[in-house]
MILOKOL-11962 format. One record per residue: residue in one letter; x, y, z of N, C-alpha, C in turn. Coordinates in steps of 0.02 Angstrom, whole numbers, always signed. Layout:
BEGIN
@code = a n_px = X n_py = Y n_pz = Z ca_px = X ca_py = Y ca_pz = Z c_px = X c_py = Y c_pz = Z;
...
END
This chain:
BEGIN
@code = x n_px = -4500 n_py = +4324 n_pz = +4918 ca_px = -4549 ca_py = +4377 ca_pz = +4918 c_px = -4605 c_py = +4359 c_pz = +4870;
@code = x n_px = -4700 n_py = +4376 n_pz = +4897 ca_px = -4737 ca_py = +4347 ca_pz = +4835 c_px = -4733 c_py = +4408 c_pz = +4810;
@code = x n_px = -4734 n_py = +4381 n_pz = +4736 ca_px = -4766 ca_py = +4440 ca_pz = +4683 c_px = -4808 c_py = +4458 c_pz = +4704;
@code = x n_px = -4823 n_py = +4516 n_pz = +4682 ca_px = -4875 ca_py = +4558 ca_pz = +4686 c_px = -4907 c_py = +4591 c_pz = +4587;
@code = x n_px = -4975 n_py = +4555 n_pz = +4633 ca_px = -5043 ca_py = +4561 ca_pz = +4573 c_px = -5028 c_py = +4637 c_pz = +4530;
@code = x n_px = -5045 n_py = +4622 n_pz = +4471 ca_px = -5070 ca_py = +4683 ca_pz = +4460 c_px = -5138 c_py = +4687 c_pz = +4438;
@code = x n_px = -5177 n_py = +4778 n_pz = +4437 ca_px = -5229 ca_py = +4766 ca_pz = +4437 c_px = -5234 c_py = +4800 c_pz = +4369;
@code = x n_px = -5319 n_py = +4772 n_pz = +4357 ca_px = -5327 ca_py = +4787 ca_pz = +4289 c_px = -5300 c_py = +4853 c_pz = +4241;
@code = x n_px = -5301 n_py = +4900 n_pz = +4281 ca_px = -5282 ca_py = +4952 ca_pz = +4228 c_px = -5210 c_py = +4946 c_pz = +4264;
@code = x n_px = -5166 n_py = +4924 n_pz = +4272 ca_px = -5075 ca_py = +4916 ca_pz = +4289 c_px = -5072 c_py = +4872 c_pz = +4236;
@code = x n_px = -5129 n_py = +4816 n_pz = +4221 ca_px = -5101 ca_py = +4768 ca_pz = +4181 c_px = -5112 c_py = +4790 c_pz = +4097;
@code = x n_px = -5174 n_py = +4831 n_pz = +4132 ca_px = -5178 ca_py = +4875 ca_pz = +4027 c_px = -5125 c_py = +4907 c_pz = +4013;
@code = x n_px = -5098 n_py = +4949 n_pz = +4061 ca_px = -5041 ca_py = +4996 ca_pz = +4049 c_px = -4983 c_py = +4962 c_pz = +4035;
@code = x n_px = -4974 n_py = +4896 n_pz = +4089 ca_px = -4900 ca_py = +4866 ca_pz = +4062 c_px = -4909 c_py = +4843 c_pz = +4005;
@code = x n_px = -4969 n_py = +4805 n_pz = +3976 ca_px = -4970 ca_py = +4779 ca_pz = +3900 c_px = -4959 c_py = +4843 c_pz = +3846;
@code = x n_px = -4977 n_py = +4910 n_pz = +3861 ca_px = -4957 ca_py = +4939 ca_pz = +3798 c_px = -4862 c_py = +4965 c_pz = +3799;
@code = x n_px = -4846 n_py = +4951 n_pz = +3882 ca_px = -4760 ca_py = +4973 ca_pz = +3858 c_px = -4758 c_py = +4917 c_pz = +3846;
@code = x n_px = -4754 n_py = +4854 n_pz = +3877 ca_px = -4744 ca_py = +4774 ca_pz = +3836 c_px = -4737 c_py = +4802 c_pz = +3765;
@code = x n_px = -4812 n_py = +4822 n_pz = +3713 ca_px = -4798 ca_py = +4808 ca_pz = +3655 c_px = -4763 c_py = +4868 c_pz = +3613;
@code = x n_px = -4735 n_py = +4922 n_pz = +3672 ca_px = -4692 ca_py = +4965 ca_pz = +3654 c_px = -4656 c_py = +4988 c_pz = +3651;
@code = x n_px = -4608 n_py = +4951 n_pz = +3721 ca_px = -4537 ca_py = +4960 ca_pz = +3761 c_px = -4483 c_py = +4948 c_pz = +3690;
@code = x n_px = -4416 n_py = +4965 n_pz = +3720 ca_px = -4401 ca_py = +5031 ca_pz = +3743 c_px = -4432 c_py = +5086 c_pz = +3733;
@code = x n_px = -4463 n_py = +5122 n_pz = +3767 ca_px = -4516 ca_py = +5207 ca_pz = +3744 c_px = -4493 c_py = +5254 c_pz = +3808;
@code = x n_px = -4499 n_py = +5331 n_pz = +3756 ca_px = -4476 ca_py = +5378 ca_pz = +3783 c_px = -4530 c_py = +5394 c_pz = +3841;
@code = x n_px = -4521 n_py = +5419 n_pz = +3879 ca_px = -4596 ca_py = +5417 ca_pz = +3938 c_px = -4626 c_py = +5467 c_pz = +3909;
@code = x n_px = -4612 n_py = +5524 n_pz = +3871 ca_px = -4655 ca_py = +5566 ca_pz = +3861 c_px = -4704 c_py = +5559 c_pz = +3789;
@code = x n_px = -4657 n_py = +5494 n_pz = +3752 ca_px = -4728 ca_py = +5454 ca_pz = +3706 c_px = -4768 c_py = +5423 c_pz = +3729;
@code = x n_px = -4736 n_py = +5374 n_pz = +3805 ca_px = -4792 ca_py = +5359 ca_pz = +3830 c_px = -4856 c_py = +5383 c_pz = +3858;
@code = x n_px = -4838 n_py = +5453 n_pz = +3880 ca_px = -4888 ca_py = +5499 ca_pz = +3890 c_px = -4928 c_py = +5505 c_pz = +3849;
@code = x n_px = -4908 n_py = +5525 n_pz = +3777 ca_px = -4948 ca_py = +5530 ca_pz = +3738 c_px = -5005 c_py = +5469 c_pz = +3706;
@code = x n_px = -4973 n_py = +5413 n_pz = +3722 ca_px = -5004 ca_py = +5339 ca_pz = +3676 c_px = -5051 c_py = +5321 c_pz = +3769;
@code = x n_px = -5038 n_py = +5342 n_pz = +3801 ca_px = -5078 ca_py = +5327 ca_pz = +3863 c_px = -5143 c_py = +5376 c_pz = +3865;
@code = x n_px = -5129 n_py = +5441 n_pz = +3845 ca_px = -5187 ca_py = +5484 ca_pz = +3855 c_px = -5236 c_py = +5443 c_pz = +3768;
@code = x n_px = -5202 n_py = +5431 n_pz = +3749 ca_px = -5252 ca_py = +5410 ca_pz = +3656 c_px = -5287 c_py = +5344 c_pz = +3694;
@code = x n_px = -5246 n_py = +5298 n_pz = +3726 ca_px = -5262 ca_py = +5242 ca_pz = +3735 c_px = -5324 c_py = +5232 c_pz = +3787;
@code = x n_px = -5307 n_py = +5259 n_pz = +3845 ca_px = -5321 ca_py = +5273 ca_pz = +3915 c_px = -5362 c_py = +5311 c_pz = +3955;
@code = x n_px = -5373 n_py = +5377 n_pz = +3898 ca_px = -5378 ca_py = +5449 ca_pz = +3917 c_px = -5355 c_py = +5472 c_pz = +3975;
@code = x n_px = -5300 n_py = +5445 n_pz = +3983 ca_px = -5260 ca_py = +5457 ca_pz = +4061 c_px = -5222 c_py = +5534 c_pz = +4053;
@code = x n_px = -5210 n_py = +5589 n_pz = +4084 ca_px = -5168 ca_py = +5622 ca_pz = +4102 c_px = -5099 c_py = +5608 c_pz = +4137;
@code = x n_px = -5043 n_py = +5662 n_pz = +4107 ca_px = -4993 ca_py = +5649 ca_pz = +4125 c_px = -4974 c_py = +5618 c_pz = +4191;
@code = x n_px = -4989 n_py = +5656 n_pz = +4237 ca_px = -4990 ca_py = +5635 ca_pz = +4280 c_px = -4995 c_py = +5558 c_pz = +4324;
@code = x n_px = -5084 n_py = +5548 n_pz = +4306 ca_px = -5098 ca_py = +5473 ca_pz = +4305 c_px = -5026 c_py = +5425 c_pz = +4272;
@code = x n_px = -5009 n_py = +5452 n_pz = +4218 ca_px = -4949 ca_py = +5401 ca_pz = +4190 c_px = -4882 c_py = +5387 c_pz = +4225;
@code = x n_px = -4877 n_py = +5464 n_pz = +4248 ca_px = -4806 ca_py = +5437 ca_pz = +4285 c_px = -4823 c_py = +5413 c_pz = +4349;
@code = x n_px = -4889 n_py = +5411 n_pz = +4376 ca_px = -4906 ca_py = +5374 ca_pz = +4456 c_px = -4907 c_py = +5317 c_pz = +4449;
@code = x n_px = -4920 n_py = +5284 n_pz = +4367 ca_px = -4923 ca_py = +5210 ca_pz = +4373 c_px = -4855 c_py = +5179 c_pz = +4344;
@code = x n_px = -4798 n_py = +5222 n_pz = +4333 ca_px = -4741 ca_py = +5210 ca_pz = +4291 c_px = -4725 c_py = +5196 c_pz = +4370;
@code = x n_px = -4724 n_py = +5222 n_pz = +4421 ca_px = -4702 ca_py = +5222 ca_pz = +4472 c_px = -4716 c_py = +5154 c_pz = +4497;
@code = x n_px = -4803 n_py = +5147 n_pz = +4521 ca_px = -4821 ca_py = +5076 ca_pz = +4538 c_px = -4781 c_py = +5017 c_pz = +4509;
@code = x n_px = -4777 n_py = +5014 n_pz = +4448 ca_px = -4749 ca_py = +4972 ca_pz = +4397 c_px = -4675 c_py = +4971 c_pz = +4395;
@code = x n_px = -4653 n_py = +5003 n_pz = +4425 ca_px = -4559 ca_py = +5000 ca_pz = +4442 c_px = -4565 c_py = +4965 c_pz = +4525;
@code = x n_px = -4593 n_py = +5001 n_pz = +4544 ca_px = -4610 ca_py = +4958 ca_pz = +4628 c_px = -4634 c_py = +4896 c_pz = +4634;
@code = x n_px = -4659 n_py = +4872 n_pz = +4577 ca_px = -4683 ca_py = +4790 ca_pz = +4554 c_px = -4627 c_py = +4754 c_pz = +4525;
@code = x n_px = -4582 n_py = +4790 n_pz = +4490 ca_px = -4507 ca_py = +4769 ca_pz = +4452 c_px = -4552 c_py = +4719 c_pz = +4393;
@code = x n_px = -4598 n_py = +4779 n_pz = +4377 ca_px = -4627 ca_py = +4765 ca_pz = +4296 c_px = -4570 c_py = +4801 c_pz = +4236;
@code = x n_px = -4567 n_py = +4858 n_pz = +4288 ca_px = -4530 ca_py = +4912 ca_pz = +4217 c_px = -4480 c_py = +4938 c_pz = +4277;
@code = x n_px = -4435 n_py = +4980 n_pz = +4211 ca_px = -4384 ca_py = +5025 ca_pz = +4247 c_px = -4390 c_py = +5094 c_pz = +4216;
@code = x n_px = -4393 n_py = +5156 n_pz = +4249 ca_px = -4399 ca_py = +5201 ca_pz = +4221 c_px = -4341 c_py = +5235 c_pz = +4238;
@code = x n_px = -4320 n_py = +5266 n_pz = +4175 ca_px = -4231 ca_py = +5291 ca_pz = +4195 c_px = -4223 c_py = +5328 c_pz = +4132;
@code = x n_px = -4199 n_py = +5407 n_pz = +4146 ca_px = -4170 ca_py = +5448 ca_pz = +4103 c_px = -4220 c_py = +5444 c_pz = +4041;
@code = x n_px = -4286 n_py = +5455 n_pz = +4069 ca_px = -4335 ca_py = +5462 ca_pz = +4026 c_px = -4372 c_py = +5419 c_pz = +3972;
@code = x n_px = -4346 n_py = +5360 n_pz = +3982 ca_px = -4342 ca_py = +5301 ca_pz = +3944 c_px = -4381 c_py = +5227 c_pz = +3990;
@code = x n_px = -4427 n_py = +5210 n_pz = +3954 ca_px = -4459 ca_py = +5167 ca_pz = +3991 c_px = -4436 c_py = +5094 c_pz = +3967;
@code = x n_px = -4430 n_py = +5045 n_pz = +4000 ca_px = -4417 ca_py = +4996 ca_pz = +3970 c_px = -4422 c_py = +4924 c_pz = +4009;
@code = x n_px = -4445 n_py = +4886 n_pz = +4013 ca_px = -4453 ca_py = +4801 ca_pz = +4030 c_px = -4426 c_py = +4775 c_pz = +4072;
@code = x n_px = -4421 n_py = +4766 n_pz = +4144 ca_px = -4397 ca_py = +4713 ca_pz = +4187 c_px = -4409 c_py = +4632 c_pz = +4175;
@code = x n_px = -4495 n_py = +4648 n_pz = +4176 ca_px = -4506 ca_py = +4566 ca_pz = +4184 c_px = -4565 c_py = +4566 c_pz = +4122;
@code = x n_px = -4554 n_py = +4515 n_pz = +4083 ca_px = -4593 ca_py = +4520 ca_pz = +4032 c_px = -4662 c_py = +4495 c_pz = +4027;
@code = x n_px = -4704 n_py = +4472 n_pz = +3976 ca_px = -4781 ca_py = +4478 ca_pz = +3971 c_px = -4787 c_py = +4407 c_pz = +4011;
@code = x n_px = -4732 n_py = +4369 n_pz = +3959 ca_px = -4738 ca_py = +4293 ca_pz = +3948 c_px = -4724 c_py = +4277 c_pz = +4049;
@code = x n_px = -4670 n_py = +4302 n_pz = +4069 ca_px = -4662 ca_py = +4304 ca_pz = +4133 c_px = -4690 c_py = +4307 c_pz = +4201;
@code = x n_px = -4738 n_py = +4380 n_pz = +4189 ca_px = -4800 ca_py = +4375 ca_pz = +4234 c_px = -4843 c_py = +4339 c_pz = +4218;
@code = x n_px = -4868 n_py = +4324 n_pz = +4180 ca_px = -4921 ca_py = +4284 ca_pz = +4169 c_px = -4906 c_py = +4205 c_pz = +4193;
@code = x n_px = -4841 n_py = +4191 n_pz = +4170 ca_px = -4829 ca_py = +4130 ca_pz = +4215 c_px = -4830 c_py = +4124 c_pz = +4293;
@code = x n_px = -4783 n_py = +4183 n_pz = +4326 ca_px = -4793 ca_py = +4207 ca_pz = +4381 c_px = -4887 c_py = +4205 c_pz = +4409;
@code = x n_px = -4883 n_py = +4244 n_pz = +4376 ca_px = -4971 ca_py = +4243 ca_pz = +4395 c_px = -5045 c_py = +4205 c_pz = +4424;
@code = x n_px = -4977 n_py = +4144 n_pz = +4343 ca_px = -5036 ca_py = +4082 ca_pz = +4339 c_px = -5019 c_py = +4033 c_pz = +4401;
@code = x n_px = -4958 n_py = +4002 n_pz = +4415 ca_px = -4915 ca_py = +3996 ca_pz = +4471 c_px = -4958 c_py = +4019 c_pz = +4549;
@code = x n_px = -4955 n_py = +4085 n_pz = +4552 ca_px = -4988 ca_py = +4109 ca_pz = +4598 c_px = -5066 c_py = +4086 c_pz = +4621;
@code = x n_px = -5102 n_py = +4103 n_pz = +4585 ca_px = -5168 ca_py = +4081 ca_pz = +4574 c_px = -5189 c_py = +3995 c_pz = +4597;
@code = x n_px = -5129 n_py = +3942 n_pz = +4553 ca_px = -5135 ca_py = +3869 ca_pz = +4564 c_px = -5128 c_py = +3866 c_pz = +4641;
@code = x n_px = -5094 n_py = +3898 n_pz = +4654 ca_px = -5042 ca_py = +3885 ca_pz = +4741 c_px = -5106 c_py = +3930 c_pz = +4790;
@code = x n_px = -5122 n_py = +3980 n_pz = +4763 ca_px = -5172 ca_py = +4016 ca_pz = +4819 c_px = -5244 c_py = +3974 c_pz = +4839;
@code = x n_px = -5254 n_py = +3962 n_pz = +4766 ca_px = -5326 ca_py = +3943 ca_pz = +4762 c_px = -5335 c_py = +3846 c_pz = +4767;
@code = x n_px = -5281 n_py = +3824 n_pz = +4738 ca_px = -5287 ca_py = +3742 ca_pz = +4712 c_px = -5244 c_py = +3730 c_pz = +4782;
@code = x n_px = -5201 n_py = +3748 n_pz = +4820 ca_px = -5144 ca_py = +3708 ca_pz = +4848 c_px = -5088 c_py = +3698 c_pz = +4799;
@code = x n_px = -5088 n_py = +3726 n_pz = +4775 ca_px = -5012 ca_py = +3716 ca_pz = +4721 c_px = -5046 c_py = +3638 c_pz = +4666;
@code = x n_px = -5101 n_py = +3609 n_pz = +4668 ca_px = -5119 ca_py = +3554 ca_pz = +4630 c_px = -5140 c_py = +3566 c_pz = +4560;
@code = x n_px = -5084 n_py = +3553 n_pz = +4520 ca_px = -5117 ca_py = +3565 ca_pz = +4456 c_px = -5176 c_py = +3522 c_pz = +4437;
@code = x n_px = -5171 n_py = +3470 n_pz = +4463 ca_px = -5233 ca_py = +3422 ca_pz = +4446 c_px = -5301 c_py = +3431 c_pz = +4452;
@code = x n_px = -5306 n_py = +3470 n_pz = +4529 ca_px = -5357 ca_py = +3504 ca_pz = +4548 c_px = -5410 c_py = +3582 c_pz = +4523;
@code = x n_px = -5335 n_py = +3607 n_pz = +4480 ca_px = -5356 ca_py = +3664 ca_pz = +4446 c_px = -5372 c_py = +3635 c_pz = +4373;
@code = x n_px = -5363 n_py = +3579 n_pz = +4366 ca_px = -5362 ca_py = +3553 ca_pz = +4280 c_px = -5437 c_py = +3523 c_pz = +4311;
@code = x n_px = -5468 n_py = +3497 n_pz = +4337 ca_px = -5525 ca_py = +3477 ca_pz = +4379 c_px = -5574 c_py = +3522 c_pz = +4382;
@code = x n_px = -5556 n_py = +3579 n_pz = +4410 ca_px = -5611 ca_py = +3620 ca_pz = +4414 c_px = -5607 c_py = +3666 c_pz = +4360;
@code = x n_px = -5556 n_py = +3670 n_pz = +4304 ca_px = -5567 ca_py = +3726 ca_pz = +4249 c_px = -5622 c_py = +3697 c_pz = +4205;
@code = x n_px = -5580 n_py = +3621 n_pz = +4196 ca_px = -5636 ca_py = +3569 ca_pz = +4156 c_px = -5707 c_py = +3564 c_pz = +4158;
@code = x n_px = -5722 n_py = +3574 n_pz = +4223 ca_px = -5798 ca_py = +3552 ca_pz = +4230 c_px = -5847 c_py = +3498 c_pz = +4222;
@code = x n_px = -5878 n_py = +3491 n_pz = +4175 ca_px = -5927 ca_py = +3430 ca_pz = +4135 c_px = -5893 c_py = +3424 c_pz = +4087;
@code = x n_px = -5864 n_py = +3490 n_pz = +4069 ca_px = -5851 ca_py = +3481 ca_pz = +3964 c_px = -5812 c_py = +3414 c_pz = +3969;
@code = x n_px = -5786 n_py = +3393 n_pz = +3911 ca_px = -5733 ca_py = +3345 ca_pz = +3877 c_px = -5702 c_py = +3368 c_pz = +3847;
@code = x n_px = -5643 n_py = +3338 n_pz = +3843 ca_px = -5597 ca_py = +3357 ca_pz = +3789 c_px = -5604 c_py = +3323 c_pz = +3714;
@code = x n_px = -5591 n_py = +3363 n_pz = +3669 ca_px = -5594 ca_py = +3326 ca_pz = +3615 c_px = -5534 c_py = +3285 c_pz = +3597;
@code = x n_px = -5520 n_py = +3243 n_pz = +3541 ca_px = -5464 ca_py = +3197 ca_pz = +3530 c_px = -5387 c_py = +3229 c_pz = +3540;
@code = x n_px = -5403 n_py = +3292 n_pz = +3484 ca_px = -5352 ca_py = +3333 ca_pz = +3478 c_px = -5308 c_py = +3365 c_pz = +3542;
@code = x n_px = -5366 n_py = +3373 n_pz = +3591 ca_px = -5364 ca_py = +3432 ca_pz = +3635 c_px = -5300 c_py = +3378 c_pz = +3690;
@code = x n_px = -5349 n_py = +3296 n_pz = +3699 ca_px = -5321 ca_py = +3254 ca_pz = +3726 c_px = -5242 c_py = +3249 c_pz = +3713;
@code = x n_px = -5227 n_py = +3229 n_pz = +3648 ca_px = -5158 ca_py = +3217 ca_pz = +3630 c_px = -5113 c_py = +3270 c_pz = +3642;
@code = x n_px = -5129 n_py = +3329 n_pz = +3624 ca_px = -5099 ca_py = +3420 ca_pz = +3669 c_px = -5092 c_py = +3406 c_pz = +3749;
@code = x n_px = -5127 n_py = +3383 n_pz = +3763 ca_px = -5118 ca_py = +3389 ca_pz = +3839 c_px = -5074 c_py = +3313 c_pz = +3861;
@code = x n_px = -5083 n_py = +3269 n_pz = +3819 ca_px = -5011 ca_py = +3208 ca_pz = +3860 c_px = -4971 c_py = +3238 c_pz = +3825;
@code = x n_px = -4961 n_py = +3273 n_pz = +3758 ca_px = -4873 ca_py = +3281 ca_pz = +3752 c_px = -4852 c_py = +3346 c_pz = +3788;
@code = x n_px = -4878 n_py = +3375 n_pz = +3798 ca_px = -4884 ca_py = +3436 ca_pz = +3872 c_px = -4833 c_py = +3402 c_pz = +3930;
@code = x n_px = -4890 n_py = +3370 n_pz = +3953 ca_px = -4862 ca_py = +3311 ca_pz = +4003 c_px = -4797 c_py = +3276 c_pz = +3975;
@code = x n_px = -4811 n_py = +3244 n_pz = +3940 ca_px = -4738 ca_py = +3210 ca_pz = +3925 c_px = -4690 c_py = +3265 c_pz = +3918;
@code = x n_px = -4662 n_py = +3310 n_pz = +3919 ca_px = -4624 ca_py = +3342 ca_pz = +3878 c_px = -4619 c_py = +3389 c_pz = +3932;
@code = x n_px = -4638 n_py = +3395 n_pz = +4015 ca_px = -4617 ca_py = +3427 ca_pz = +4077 c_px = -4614 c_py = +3375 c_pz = +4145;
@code = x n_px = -4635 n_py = +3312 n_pz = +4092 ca_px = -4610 ca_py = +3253 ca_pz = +4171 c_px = -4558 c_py = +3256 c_pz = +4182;
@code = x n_px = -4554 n_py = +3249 n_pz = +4249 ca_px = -4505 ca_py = +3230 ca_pz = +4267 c_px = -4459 c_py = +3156 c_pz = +4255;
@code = x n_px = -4408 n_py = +3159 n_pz = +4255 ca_px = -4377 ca_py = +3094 ca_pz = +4229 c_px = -4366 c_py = +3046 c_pz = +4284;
END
């Protein structure tokens, strides 16, 4: 099954339970309307979206983490290479690059990168 995107305000909202899970849903209400100016409501429609994504689980009033920050974002990035590049990382390292250069530092980060997910 592909993941499914989230959109900008799913992804604001999952970053503040991210940096607040386990939370009671009805603090989240509250840290969502400060944050958000969202109404109750709005909160539990996207607690919903966000369980239907198997971002979060909402249960006995308590919100809390399926799949984590570090997770989607890999997911994400994954997605993006494969939609847009053909699955070619080379091609996305190609066109992120542009004209620029790398500097010395930047160089040696990126072979022990490489070294250190080759395959053997």
């Amino acid at each position: 099954m592909k993941h499914r995107e989230l959109t900008n305000s799913e992804l604001k909202f999952a970053e503040l339970i991210w940096a607040n899970a386990p939370i009671g849903s009805m603090e989240l209400v509250r840290l969502s309307e400060i944050e958000m100016e969202w109404k109750k409501s709005t909160t539990f429609s996207m607690l919903k979206i966000l369980g239907e994504k198997g971002i979060i689980k909402h249960e006995r009033a308590v919100v809390s983490v399926l799949m984590t920050k570090e997770k989607y974002l890999e997911r994400h990035s994954r997605n993006y290479i494969e939609d847009t590049f053909g699955g070619s990382l080379p091609r996305f390292l190609t066109s992120f690059m542009g004209r620029e250069r790398l500097s010395d530092k930047q160089a040696e980060e990126l072979k022990r990168l490489i070294d250190d997910y080759k395959e053997d």
